[in-house]
C-alpha positions as CSV (number, residue, x, y, z in Angstrom):
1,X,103.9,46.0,-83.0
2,X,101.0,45.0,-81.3
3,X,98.0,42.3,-83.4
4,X,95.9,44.6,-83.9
5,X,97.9,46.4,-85.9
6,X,99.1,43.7,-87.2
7,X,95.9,42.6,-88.6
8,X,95.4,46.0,-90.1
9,X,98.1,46.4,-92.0
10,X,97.7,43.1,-93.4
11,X,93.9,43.8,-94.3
12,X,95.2,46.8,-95.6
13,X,97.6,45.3,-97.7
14,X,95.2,42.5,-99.3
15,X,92.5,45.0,-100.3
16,X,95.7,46.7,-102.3
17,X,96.8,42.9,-103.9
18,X,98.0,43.8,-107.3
19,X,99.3,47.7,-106.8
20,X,102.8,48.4,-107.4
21,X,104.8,48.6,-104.4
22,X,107.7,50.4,-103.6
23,X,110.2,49.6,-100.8
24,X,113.1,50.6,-99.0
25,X,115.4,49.9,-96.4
26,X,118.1,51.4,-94.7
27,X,120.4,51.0,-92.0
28,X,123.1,52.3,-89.9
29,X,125.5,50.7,-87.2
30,X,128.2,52.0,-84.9
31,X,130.3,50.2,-82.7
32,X,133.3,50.9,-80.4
33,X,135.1,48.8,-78.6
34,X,137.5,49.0,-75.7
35,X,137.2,51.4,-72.8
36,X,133.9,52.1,-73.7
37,X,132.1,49.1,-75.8
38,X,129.0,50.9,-77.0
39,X,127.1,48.9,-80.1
40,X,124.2,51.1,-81.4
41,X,122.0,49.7,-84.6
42,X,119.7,51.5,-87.3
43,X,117.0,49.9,-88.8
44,X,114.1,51.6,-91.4
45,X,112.1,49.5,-93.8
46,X,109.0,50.9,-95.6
47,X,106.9,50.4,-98.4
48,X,104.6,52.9,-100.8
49,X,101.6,51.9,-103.3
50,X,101.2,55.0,-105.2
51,X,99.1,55.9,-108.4
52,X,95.1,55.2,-108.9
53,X,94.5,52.6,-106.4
54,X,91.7,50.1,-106.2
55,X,91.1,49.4,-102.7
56,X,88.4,46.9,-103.0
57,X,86.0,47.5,-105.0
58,X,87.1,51.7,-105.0
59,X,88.8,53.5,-107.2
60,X,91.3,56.5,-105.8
61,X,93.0,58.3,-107.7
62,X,96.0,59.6,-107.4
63,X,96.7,58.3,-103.6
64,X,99.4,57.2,-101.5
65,X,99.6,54.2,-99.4
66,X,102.4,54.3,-96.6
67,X,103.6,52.0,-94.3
68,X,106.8,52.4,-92.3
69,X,108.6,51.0,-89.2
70,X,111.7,52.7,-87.6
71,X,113.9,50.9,-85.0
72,X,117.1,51.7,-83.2
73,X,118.9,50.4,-80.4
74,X,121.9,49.7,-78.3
75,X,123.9,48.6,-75.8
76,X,126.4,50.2,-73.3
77,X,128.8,47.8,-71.7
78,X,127.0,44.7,-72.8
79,X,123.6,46.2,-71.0
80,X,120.6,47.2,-73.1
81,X,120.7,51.4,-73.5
82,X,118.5,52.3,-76.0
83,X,115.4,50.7,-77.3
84,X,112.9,52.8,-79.2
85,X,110.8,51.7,-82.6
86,X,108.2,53.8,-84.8
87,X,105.4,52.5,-87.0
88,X,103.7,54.5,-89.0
89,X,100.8,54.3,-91.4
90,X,99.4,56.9,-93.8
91,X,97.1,57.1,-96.7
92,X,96.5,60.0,-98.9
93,X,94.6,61.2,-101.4
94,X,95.0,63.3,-104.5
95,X,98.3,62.9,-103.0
96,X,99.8,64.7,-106.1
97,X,97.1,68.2,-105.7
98,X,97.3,71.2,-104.5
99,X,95.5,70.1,-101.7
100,X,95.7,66.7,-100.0
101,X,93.4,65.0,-96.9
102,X,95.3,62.0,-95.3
103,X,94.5,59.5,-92.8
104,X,97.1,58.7,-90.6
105,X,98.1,56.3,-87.4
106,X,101.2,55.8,-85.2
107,X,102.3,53.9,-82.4
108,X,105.7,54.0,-81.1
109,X,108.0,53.8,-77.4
110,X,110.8,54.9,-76.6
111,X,113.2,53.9,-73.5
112,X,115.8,56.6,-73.4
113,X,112.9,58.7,-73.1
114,X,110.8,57.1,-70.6
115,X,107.9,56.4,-72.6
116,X,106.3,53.0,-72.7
117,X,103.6,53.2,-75.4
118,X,102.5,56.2,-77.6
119,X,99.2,55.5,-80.2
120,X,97.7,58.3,-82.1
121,X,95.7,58.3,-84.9
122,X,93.6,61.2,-86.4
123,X,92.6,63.1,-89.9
124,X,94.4,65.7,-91.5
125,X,95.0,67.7,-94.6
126,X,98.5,68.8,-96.8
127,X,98.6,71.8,-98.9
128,X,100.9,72.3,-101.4
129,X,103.2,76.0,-101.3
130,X,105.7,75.4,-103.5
131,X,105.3,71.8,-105.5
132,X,107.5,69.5,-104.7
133,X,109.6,71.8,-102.9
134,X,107.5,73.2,-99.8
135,X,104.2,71.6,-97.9
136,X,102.6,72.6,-95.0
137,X,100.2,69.6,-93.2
138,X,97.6,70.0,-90.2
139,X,96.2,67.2,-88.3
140,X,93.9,66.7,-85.5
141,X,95.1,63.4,-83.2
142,X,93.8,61.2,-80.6
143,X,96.7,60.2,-78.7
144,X,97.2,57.7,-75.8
145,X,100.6,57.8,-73.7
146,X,102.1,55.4,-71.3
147,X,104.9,56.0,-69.2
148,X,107.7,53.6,-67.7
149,X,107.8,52.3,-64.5
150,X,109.9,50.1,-64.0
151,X,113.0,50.0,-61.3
152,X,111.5,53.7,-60.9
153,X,110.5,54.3,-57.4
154,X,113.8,55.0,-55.2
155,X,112.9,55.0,-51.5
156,X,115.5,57.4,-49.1
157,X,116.2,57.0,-45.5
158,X,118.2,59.2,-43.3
159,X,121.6,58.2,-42.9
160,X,122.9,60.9,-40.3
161,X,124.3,63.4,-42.3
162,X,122.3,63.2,-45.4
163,X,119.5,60.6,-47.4
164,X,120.5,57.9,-48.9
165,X,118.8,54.8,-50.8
166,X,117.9,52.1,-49.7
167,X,115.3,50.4,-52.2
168,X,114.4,50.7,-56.0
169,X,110.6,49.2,-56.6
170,X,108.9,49.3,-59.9
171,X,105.7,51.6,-60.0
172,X,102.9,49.7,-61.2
173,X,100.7,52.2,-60.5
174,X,101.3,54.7,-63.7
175,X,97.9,54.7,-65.9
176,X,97.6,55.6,-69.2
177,X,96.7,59.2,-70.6
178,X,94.2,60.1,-73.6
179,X,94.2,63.3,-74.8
180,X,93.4,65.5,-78.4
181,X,96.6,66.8,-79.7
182,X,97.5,68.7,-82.7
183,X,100.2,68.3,-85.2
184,X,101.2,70.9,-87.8
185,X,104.0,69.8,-90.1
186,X,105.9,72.3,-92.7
187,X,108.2,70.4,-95.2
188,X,111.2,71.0,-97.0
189,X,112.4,68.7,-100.2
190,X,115.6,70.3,-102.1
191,X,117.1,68.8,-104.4
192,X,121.2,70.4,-104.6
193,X,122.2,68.7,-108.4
194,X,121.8,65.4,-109.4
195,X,123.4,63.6,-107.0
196,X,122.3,65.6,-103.7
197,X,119.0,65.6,-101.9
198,X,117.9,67.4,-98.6
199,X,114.4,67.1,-96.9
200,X,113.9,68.5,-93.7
201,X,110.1,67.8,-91.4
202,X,109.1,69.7,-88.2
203,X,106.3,68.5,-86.4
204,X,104.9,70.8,-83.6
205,X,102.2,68.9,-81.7
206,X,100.6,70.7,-78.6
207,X,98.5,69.3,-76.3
208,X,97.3,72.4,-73.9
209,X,100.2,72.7,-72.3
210,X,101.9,69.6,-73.4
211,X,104.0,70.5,-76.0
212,X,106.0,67.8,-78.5
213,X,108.4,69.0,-81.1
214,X,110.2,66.9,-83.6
215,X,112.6,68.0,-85.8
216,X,113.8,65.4,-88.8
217,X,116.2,66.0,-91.4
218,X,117.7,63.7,-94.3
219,X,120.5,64.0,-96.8
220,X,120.6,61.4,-99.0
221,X,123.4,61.0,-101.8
222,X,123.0,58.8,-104.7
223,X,125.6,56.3,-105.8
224,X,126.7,54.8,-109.2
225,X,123.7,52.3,-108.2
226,X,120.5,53.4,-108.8
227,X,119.5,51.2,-106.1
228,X,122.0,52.2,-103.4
229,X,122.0,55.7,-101.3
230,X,124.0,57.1,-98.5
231,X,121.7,58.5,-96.1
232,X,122.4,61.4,-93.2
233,X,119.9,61.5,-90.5
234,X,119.9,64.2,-88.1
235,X,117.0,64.6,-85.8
236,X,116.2,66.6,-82.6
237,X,112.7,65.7,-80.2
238,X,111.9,68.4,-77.8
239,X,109.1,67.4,-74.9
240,X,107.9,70.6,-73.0
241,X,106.5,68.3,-70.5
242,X,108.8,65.0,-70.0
243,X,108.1,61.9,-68.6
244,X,109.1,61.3,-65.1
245,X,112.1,59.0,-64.5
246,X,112.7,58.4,-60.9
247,X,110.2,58.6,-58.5
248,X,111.5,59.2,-54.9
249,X,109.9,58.8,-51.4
250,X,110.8,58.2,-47.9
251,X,111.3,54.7,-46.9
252,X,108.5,53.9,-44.5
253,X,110.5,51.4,-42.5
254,X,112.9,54.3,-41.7
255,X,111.4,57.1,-41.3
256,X,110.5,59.2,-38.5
257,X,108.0,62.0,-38.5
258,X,109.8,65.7,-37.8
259,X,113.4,64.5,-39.0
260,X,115.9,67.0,-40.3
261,X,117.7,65.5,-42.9
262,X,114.5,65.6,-46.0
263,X,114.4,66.1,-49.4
264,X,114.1,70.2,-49.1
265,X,117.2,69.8,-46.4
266,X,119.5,66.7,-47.7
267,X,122.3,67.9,-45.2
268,X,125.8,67.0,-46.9
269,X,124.0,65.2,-49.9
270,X,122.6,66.5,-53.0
271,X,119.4,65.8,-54.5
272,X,117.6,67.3,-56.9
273,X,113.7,66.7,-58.3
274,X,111.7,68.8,-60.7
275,X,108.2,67.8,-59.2
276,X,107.0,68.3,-55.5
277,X,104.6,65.8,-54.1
278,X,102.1,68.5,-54.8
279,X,102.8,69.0,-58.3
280,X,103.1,64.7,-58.8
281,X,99.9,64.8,-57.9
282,X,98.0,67.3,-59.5
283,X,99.8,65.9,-63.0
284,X,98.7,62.3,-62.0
285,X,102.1,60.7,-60.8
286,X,101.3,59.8,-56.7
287,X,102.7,61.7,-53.5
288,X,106.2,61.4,-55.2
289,X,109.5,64.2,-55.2
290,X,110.3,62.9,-59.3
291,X,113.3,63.8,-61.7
292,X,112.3,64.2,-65.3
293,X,113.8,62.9,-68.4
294,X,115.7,65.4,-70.1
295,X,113.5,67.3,-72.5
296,X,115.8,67.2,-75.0
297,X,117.1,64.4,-77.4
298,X,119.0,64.5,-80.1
299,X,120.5,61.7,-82.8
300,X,122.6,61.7,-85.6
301,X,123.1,58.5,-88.1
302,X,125.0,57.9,-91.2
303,X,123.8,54.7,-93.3
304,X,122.9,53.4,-96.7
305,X,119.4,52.8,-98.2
306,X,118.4,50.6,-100.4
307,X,115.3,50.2,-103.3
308,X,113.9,47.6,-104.8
């Protein structure tokens, strides 16, 4: 969480001193031990003013005030493996109607998935289809993106018979990106009994050609507690266009102009890239051969959650 949005929220949150607040946090954890030592953690905590606010000297009615921050990570082997965090903020009005506008802002990374820094904020609108049950949201997003660099370029040399590595330098030379994206949301809440609830979100979010998808589902169970839940997470994030993971190049200090052994002729070796030097640098990346990220990614978490 960076202090500017830090100081947001909490201006946020002073303007909306006497409200009634709602919060909850969850949490999941999985560990094995062993062979294979892999610790992975779960951690959600948000909180919801709802009702007619006053927001200074303002009265809404009927709005919703959300603020939420999602982190997860773990480690493989006593070594860091995943590291990615969400904070979200949201505020709607006539958040009850059949039609709803909404302010919204996010800013998140994500290392599994190469990416560094992600901010968006835009203006958007929810219309209700079905009540409670079924919603369908549009929103139009400024969105920044920086990808990581570090440990990413790998230079190659020719070894003979085939390439083979010889350095690993960080690229300091990756930029951010602004661009306008768009984000259409249709939501599912169904209840299944008493004790049973499922909500399911998917977010498609194109960018030209860019295109993000994000599919979240929850099943939550209540418990003899009214305070205490078992929650079921299953998510899937799709990127048409992923980030680039390893950048590789020739290493000057080895290489000869006219040799054989290359990256479109690796002799006995095998190497594999998704990007040409032509293609990394029409997209912004450098004179680099680069493997993508998987586009791909999917998690699944069981946890409680708690209310107070």
């Amino acid at each position: 969480m960076n202090l500017r949005t830090i100081f947001t929220t909490l201006f946020i949150l002073s303007c909306l001193v006497g409200q009634q607040f709602k919060h909850q946090v969850s949490g999941s954890y999985y560990g094995r031990g062993g062979n294979s030592d892999y610790q992975y953690y779960n951690f959600n905590w948000s909180t919801t003013a709802y009702g007619d606010l006053t927001f200074g000297g303002m009265e809404l009615n009927d709005s919703e005030f959300l603020f939420s921050l999602d982190k997860n990570n773990s480690t493989w082997q006593g070594d860091p493996y995943e590291n990615d965090q969400s904070i979200l903020f949201k505020f709607d009005l006539w958040a009850n109607g059949k039609f709803s506008p909404f302010l919204i802002a996010e800013t998140s990374f994500d290392e599994a998935l190469g990416i560094k820094d992600r901010t968006n904020f835009g203006i958007g609108a929810k219309y209700r289809i079905l009540g409670d049950i079924l919603s369908i949201s549009a929103a139009f997003l400024q969105e920044s993106e920086e990808t990581a660099g570090k440990n990413a370029i790998y230079l190659y040399a020719d070894y003979g018979d085939s390439l083979g590595v010889t350095a690993y330098k960080d690229n300091s030379d990756l930029k951010s990106a602004s661009y306008s994206r768009i984000s259409i949301r249709p939501k599912l809440k169904l209840p299944v009994g008493e004790n049973f609830y499922y909500q399911s979100e998917y977010y498609y979010k194109p960018a030209g050609d860019d295109i993000l998808t994000y599919w979240k589902n929850i099943v939550t169970i209540k418990t003899a507690e009214e305070w205490l839940d078992i929650v079921i997470k299953y998510n899937v994030k799709n990127d048409s266009q992923p980030a680039p993971k390893i950048f590789m190049a020739y290493d000057p200090q080895y290489y000869t102009d006219g040799q054989l052994i290359t990256f479109t002729n690796p002799g006995n070796g095998t190497i594999s890239y998704d990007r040409t030097p032509e293609q990394s640098i029409s997209d912004g990346f450098g004179d680099y051969y680069i493997k993508n990220y998987k586009a791909n990614d999917t998690t699944i978490t069981i946890g409680i959650n708690i209310t107070f």
